[in-house]
DSSP file (Angstrom, degrees, kcal/mol; ACC not computed):
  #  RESIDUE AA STRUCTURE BP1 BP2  ACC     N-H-->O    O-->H-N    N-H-->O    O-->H-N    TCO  KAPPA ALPHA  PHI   PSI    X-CA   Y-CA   Z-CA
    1    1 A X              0   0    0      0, 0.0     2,-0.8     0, 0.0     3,-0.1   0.000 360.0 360.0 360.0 146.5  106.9  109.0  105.1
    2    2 A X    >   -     0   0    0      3,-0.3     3,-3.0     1,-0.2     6,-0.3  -0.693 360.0-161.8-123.1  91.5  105.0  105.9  105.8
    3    3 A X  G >  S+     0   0    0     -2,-0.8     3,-0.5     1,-0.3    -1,-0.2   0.622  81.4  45.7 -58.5 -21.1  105.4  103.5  103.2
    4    4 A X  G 3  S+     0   0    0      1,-0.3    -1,-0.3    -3,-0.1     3,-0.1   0.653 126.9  25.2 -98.9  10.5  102.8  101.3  103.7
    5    5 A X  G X  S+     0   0    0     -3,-3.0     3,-1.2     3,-0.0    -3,-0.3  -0.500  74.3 166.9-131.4  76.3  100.3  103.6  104.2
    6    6 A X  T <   +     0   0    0     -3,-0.5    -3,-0.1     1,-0.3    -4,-0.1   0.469  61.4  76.6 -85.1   4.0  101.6  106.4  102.4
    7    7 A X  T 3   +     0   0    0     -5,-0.1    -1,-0.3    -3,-0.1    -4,-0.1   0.622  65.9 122.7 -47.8 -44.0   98.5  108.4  102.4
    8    8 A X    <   -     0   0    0     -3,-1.2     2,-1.1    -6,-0.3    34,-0.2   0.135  64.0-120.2 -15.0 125.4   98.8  109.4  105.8
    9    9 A X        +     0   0    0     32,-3.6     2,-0.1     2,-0.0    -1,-0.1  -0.486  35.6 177.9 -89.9  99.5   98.9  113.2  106.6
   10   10 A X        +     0   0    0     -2,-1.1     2,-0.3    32,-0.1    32,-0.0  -0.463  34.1  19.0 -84.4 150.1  101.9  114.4  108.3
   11   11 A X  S    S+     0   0    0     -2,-0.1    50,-0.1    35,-0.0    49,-0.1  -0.808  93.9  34.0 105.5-133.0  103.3  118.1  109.5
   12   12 A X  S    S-     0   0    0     -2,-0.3     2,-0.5    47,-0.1    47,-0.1  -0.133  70.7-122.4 -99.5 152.2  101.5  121.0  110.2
   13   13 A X        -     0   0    0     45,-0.6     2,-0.2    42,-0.2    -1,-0.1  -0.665  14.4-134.0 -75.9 128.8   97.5  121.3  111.7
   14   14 A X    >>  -     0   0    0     -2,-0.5     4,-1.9     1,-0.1     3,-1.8  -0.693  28.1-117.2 -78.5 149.7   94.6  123.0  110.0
   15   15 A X  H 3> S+     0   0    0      1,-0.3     4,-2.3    -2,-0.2     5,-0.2   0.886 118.7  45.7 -52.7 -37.7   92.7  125.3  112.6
   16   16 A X  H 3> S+     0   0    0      1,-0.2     4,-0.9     2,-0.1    -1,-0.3   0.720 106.8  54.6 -92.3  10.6   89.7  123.4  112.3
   17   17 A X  H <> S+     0   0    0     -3,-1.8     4,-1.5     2,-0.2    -2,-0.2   0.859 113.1  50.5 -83.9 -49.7   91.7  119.9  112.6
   18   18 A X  H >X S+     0   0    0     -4,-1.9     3,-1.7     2,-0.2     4,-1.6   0.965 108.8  51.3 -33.5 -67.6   93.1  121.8  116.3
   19   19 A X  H >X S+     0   0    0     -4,-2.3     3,-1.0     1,-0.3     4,-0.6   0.773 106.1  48.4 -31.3 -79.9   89.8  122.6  117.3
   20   20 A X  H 3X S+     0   0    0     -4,-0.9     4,-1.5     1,-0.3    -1,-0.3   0.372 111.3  60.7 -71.2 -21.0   88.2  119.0  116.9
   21   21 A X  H XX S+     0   0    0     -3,-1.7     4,-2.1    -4,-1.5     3,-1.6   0.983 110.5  35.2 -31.8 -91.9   91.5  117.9  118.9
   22   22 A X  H <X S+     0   0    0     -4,-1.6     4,-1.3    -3,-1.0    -2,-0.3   0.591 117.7  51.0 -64.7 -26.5   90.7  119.8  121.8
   23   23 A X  H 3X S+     0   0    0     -4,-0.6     4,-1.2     2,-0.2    -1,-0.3   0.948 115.8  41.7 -38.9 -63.4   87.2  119.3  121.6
   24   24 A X  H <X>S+     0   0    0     -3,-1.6     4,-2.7    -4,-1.5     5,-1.4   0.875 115.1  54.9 -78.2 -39.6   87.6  115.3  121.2
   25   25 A X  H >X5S+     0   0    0     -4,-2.1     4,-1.9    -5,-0.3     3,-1.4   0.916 101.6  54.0 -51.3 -89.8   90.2  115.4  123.8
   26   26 A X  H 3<5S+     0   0    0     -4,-1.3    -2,-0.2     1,-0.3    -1,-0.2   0.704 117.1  40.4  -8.0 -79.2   88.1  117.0  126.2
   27   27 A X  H 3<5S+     0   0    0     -4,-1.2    -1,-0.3     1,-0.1    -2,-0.2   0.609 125.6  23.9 -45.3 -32.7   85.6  114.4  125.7
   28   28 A X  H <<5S-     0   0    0     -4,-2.7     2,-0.5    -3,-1.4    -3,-0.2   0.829  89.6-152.6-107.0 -37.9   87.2  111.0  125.4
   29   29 A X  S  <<S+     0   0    0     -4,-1.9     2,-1.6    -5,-1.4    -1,-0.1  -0.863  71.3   3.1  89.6-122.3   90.5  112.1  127.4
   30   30 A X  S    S+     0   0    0     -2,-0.5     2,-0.5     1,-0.2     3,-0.1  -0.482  85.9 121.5 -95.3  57.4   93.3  110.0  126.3
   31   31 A X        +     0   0    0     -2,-1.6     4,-0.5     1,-0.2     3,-0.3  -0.633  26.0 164.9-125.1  77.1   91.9  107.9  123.7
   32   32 A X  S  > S+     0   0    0     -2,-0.5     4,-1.8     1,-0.2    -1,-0.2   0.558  77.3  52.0 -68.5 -30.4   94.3  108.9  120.8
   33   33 A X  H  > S+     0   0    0      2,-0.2     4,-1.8     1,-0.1    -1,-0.2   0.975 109.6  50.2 -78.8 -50.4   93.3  105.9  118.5
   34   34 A X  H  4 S+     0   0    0     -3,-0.3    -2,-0.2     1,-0.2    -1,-0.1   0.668 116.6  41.3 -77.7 -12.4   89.6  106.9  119.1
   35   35 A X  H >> S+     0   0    0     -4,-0.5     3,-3.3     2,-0.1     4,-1.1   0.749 111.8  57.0 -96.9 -55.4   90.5  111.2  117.9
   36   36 A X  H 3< S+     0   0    0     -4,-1.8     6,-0.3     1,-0.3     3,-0.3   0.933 102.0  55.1 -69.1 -12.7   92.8  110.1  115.1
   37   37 A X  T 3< S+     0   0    0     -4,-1.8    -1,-0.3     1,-0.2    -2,-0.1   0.796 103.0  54.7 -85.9   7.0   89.9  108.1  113.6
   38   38 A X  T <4 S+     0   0    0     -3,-3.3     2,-0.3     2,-0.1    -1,-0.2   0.836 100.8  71.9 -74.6 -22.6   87.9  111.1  113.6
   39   39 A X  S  < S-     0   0    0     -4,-1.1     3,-0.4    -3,-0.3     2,-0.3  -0.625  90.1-116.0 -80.0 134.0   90.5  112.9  111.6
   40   40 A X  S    S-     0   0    0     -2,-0.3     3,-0.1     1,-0.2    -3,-0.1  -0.714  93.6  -6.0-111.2 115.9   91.0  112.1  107.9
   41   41 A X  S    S+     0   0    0     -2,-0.3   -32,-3.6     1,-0.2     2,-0.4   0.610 100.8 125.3  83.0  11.3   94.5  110.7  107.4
   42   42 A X        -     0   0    0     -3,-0.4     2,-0.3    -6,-0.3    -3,-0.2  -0.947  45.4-144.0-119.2 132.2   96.1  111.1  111.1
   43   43 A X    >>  -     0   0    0     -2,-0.4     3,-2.6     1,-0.1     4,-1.9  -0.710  18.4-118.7-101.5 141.9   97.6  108.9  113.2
   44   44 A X  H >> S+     0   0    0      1,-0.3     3,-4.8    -2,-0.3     4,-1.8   0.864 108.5  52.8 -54.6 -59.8   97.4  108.8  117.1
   45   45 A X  H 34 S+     0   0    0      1,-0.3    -1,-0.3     2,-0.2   -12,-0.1   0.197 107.2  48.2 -74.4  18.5  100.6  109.2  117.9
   46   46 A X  H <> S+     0   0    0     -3,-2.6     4,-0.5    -2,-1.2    -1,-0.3   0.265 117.9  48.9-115.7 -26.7  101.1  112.4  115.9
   47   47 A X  H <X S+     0   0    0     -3,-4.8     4,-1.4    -4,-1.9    -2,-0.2   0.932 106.9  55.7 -73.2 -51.2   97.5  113.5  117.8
   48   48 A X  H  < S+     0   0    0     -4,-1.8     4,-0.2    -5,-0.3    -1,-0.2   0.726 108.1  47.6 -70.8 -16.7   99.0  112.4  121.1
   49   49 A X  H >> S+     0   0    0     -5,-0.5     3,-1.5     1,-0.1     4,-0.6   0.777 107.8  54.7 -90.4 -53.9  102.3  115.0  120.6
   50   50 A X  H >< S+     0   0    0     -4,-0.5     3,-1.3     1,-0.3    -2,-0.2   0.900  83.1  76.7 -62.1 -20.0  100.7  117.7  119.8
   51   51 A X  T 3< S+     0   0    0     -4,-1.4    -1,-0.3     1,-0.2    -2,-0.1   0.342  99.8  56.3 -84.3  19.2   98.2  118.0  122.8
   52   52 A X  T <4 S+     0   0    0     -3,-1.5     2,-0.3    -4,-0.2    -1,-0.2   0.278  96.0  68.1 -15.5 -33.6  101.2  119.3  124.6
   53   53 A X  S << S-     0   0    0     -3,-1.3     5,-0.1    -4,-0.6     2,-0.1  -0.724  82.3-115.0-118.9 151.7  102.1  121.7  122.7
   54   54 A X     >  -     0   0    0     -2,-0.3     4,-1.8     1,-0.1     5,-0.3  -0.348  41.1 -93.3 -84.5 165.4  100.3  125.3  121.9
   55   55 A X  H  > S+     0   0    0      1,-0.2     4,-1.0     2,-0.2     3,-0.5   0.878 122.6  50.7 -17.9 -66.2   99.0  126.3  118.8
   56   56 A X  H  > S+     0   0    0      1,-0.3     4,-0.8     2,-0.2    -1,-0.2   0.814 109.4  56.3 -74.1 -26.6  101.9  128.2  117.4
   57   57 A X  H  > S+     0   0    0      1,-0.2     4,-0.6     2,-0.1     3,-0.3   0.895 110.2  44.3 -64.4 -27.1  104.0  125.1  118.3
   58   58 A X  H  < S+     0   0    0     -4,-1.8   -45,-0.6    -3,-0.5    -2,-0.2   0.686 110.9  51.9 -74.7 -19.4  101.8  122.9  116.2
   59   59 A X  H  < S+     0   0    0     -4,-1.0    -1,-0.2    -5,-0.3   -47,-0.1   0.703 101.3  62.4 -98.0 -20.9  101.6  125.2  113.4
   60   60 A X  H  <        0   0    0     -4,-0.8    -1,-0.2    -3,-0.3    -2,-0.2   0.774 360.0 360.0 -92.0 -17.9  105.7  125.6  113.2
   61   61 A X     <        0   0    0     -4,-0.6    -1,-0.3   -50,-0.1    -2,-0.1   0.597 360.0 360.0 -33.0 360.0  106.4  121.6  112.3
């Protein structure tokens, strides 16, 4: 948990949160601050681990 912002969403991806990853990814390429603000509640460096990893890996957190 991340007491000062303790709103942050942590864990597991919704399918249409994935998509708009790989979509935004695609398009900006490594600009993980500029995808997590697209995202409600997500932080880059929780964006940036998971574009590694496949679906079913994201899904198992």
């Amino acid at each position: 948990m991340n007491y000062l912002r303790p709103n942050l969403k942590r864990g597991n991806y919704t399918e249409e949160e994935q998509l708009m990853i790989i979509k935004l990814h695609g398009e900006l390429g490594n600009k993980w601050s500029m995808i997590a603000a697209s995202l409600t509640r997500r932080i880059d460096n929780d964006i940036k681990k998971t574009t590694g990893r496949s679906p079913e890996e994201v899904h198992q957190e």
